[in-house]
Backbone atoms as SQL, in Angstrom:
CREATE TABLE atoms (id INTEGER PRIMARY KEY, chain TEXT, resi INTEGER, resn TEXT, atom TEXT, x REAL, y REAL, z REAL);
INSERT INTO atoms VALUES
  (1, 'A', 1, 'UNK', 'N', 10.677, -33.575, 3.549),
  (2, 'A', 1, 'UNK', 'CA', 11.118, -32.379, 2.878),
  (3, 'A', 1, 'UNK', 'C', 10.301, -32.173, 1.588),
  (4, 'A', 2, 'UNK', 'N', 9.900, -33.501, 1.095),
  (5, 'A', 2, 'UNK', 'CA', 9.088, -33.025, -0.112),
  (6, 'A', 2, 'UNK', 'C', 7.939, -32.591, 0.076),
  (7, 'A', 3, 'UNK', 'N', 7.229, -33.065, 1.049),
  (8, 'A', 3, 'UNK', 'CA', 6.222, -32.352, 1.309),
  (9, 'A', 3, 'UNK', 'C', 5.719, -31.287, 1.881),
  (10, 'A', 4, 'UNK', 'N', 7.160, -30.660, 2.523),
  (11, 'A', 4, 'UNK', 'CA', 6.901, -29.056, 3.105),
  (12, 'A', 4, 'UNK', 'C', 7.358, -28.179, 1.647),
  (13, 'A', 5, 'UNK', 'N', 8.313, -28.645, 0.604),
  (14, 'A', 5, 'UNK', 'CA', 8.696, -27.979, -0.583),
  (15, 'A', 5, 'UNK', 'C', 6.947, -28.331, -2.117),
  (16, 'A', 6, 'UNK', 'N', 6.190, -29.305, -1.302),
  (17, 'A', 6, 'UNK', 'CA', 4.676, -29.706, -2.229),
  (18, 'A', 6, 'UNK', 'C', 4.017, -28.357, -1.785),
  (19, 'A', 7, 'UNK', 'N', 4.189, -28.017, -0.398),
  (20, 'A', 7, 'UNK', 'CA', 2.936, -27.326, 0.346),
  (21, 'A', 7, 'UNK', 'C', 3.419, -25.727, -0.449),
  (22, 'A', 8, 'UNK', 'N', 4.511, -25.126, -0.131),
  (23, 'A', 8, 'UNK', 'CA', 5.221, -24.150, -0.225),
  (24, 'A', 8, 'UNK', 'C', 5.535, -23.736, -1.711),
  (25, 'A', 9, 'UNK', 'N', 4.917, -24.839, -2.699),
  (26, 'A', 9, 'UNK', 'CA', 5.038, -24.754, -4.036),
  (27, 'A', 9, 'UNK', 'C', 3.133, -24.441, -4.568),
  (28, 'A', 10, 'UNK', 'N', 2.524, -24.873, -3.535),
  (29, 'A', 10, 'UNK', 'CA', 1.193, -24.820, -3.646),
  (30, 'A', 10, 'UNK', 'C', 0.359, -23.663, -3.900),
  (31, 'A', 11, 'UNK', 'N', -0.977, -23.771, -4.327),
  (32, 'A', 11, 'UNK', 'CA', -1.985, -22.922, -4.845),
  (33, 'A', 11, 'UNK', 'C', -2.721, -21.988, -3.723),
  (34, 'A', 12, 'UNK', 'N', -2.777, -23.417, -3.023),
  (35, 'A', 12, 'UNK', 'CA', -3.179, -22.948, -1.062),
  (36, 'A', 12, 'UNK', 'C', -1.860, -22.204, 0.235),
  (37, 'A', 13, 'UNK', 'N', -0.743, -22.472, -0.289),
  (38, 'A', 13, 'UNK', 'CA', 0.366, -21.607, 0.347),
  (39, 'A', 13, 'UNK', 'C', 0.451, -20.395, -0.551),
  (40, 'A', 14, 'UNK', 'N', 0.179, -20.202, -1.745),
  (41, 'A', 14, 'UNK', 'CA', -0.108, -19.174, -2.076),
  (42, 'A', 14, 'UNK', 'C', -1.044, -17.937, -1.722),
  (43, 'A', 15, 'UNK', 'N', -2.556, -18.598, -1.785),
  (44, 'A', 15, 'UNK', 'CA', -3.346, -18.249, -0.889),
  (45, 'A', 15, 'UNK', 'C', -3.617, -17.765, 0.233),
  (46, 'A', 16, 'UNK', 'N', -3.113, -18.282, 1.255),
  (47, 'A', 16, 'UNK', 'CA', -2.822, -18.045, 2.452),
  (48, 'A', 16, 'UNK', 'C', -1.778, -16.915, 2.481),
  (49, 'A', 17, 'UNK', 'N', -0.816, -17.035, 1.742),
  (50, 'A', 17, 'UNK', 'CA', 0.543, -15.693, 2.277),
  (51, 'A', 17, 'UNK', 'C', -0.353, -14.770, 1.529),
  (52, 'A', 18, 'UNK', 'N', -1.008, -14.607, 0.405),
  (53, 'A', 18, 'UNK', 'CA', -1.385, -13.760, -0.099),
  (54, 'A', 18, 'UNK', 'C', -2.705, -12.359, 0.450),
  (55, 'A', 19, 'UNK', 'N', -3.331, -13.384, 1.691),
  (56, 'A', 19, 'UNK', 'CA', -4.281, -13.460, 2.626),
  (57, 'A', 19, 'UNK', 'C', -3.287, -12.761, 3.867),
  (58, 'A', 20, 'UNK', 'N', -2.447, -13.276, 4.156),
  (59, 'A', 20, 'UNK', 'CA', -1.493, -12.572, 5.372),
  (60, 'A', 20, 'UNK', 'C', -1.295, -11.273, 4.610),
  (61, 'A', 21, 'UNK', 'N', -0.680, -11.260, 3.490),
  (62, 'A', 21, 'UNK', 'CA', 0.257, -9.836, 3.419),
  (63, 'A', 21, 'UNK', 'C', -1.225, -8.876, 3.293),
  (64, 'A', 22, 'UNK', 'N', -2.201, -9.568, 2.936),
  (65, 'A', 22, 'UNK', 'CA', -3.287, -8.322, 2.456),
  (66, 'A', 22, 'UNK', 'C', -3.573, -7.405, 3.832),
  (67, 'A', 23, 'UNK', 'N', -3.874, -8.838, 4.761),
  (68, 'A', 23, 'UNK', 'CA', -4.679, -8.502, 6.035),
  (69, 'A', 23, 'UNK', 'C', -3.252, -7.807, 6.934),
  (70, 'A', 24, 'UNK', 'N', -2.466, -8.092, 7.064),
  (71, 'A', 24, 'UNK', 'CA', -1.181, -7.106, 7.495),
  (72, 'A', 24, 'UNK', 'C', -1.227, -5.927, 6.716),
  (73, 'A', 25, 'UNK', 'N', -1.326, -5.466, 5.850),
  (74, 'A', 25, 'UNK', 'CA', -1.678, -3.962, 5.241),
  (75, 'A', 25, 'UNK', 'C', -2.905, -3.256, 5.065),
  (76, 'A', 26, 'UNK', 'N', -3.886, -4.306, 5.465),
  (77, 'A', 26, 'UNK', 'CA', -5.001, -3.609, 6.224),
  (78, 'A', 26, 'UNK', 'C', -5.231, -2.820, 7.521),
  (79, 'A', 27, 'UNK', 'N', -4.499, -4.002, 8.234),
  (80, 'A', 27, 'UNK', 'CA', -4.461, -3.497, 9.832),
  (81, 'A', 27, 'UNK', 'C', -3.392, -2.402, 9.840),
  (82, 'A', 28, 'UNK', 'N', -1.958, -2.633, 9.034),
  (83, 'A', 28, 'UNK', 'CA', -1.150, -1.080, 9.134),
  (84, 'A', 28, 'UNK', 'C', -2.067, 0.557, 8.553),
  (85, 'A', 29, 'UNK', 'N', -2.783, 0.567, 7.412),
  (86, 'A', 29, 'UNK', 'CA', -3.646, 1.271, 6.894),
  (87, 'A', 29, 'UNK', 'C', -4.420, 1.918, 7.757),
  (88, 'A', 30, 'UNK', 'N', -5.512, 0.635, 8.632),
  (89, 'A', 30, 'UNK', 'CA', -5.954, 0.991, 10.072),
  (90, 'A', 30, 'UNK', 'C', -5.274, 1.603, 10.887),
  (91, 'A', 31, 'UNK', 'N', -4.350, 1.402, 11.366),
  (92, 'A', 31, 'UNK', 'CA', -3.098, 2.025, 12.480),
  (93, 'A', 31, 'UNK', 'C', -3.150, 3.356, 12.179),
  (94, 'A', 32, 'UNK', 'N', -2.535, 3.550, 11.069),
  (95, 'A', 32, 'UNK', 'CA', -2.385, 4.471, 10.467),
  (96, 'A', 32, 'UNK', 'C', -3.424, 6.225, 10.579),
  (97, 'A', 33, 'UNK', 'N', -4.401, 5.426, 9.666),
  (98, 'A', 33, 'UNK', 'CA', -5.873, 5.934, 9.796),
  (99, 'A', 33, 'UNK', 'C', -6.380, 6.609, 11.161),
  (100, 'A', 34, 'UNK', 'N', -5.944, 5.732, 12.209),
  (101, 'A', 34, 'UNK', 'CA', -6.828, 5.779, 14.027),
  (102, 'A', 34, 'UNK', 'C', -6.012, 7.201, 14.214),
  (103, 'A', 35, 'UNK', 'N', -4.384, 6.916, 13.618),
  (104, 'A', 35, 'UNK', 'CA', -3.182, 7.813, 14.512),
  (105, 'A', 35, 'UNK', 'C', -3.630, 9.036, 13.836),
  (106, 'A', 36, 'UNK', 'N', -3.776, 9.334, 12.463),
  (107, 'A', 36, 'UNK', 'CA', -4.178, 10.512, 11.878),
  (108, 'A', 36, 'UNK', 'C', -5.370, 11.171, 12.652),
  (109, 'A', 37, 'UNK', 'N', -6.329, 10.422, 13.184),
  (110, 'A', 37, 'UNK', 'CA', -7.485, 10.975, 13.752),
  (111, 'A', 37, 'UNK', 'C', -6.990, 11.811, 15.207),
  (112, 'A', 38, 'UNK', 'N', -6.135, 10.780, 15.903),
  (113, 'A', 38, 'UNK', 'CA', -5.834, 11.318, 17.303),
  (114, 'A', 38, 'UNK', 'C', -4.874, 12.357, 17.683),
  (115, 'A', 39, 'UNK', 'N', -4.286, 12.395, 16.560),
  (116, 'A', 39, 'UNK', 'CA', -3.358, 13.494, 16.118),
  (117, 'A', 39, 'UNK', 'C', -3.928, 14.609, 16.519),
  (118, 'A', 40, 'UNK', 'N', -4.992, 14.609, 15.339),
  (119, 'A', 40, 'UNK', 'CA', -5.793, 15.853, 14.919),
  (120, 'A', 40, 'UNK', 'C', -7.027, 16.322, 16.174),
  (121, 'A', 41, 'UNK', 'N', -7.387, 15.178, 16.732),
  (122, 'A', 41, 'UNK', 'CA', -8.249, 15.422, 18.022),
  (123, 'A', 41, 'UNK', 'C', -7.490, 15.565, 19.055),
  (124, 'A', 42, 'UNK', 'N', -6.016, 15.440, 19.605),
  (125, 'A', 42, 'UNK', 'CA', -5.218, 16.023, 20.388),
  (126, 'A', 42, 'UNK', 'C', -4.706, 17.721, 20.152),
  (127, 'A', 43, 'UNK', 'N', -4.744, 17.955, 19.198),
  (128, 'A', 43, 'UNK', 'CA', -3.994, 19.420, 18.440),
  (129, 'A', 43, 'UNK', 'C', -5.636, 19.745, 18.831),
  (130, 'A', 44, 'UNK', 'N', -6.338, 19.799, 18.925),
  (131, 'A', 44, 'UNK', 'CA', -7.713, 20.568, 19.129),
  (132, 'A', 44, 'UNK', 'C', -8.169, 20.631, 20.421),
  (133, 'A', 45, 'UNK', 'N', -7.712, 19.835, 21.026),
  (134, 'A', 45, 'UNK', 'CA', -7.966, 19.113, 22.618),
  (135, 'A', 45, 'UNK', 'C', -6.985, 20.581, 23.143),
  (136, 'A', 46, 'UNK', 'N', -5.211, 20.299, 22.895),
  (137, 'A', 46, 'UNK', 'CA', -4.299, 21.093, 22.821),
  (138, 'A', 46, 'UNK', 'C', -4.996, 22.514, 22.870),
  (139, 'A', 47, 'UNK', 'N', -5.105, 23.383, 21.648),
  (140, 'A', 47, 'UNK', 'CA', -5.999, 24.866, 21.036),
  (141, 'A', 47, 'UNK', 'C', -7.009, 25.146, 22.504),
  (142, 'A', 48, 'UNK', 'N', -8.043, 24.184, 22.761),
  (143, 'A', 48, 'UNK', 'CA', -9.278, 24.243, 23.475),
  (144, 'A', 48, 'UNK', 'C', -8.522, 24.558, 25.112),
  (145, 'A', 49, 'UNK', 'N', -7.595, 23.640, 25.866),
  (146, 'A', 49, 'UNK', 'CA', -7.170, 24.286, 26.688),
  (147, 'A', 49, 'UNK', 'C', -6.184, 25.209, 26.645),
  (148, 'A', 50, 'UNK', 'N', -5.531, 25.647, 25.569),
  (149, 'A', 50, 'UNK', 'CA', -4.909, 26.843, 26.013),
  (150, 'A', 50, 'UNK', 'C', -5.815, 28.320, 26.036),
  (151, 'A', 51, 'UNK', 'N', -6.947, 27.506, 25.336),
  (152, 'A', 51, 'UNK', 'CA', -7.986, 29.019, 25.061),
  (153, 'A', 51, 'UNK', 'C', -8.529, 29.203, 26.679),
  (154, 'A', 52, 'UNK', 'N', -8.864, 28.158, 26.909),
  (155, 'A', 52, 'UNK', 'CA', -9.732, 27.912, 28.447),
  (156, 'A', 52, 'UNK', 'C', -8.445, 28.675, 29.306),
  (157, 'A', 53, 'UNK', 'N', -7.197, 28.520, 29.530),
  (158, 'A', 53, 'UNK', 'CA', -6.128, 28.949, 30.330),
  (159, 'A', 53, 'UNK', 'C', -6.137, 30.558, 30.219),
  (160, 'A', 54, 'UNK', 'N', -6.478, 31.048, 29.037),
  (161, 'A', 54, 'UNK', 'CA', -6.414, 32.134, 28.502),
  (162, 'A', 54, 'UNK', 'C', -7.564, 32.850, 28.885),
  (163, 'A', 55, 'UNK', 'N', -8.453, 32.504, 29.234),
  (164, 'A', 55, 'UNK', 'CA', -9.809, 33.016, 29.620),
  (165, 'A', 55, 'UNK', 'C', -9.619, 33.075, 31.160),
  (166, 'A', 56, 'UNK', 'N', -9.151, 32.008, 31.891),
  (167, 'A', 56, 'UNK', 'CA', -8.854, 31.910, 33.006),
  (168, 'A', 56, 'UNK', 'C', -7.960, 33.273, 33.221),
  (169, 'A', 57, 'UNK', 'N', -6.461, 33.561, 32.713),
  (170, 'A', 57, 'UNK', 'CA', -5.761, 34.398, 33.135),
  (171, 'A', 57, 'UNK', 'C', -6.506, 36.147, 32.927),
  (172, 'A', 58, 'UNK', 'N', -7.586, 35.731, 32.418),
  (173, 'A', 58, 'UNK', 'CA', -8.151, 37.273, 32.240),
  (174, 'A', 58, 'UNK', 'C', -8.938, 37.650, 32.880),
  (175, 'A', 59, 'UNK', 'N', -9.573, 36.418, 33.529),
  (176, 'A', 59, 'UNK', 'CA', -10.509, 36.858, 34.567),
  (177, 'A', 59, 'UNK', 'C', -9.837, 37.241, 36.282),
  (178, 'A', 60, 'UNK', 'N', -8.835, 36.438, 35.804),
  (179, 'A', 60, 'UNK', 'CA', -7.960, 36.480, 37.614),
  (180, 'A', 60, 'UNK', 'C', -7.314, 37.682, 36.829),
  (181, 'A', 61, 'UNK', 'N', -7.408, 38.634, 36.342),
  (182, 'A', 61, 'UNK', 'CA', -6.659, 39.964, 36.109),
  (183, 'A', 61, 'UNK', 'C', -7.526, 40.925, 36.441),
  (184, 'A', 62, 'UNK', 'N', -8.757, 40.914, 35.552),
  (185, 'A', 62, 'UNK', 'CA', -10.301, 41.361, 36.029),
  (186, 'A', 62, 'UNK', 'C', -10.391, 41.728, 37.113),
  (187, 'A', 63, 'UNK', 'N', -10.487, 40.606, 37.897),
  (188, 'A', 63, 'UNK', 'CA', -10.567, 40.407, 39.348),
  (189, 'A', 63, 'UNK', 'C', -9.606, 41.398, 40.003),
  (190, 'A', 64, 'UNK', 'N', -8.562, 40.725, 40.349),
  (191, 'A', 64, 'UNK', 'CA', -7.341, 41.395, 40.211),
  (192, 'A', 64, 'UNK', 'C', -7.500, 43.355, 40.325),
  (193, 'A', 65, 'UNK', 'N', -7.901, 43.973, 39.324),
  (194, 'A', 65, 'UNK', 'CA', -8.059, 45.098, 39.002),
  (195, 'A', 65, 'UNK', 'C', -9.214, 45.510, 39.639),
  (196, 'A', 66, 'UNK', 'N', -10.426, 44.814, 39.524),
  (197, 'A', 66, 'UNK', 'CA', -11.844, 45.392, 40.472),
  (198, 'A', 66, 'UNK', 'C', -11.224, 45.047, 42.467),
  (199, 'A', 67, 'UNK', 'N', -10.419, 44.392, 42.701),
  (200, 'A', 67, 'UNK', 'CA', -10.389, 44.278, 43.906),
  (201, 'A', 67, 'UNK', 'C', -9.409, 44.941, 44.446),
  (202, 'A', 68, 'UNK', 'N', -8.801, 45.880, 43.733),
  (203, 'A', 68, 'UNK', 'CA', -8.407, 46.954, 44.089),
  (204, 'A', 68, 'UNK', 'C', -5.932, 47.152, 43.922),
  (205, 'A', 69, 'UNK', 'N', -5.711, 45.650, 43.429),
  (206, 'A', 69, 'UNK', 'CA', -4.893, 45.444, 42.723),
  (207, 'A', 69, 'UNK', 'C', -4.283, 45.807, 41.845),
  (208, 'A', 70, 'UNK', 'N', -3.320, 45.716, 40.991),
  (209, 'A', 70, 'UNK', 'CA', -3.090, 45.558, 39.810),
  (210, 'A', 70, 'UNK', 'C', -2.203, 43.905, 39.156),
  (211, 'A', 71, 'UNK', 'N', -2.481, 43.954, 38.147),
  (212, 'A', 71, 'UNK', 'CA', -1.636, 42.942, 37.377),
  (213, 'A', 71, 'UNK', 'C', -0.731, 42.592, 37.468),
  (214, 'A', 72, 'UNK', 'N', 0.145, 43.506, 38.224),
  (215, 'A', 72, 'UNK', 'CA', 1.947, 43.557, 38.497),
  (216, 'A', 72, 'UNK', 'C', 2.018, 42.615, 39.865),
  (217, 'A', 73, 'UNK', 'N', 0.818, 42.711, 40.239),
  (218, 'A', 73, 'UNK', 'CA', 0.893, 42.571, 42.236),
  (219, 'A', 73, 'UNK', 'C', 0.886, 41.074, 42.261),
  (220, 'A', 74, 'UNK', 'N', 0.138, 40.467, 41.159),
  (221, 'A', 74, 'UNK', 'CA', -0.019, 39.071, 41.251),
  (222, 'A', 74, 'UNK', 'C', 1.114, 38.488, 40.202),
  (223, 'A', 75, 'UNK', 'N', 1.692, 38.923, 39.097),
  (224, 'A', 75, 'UNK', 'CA', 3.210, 38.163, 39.020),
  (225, 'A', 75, 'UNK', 'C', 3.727, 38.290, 39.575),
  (226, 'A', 76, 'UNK', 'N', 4.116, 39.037, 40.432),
  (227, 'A', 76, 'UNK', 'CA', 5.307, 38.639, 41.997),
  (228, 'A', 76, 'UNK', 'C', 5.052, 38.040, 43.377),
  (229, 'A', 77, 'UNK', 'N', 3.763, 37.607, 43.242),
  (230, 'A', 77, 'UNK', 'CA', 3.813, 36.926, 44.434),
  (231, 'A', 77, 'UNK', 'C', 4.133, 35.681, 43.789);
């Protein structure tokens, strides 16, 4: 017992936890950091296909209208 209360009183158990808590709030910081990025590259990912969907529904309307259709004919089927 005295020597786990020598170690735990020590310069080098100091060291060491001081070394854990740093490097544990590095890697959360990191975490952190990655999630902010993927966030922001999902919400753009997100924008990019609804634009693409949106381009899509205008051309099948286009279409739609040159092939002798209308717009109405293809929401009800």
């Amino acid at each position: 017992m005295a020597e786990l209360y020598d170690f735990m009183t020590s310069e080098r158990y100091a060291l060491l936890t001081g070394r854990h808590d740093a490097e544990s709030d590095a890697l959360l910081e990191l975490q952190e950091a990655d999630k902010k990025y993927h966030d922001k590259h999902w919400q753009k990912e997100g924008l990019l296909i609804r634009s693409i969907q949106k381009v899509k529904a205008e051309i099948d309307t286009a279409v739609e209208i040159i092939i002798g259709g209308s717009p109405e004919t293809e929401l009800t089927k």
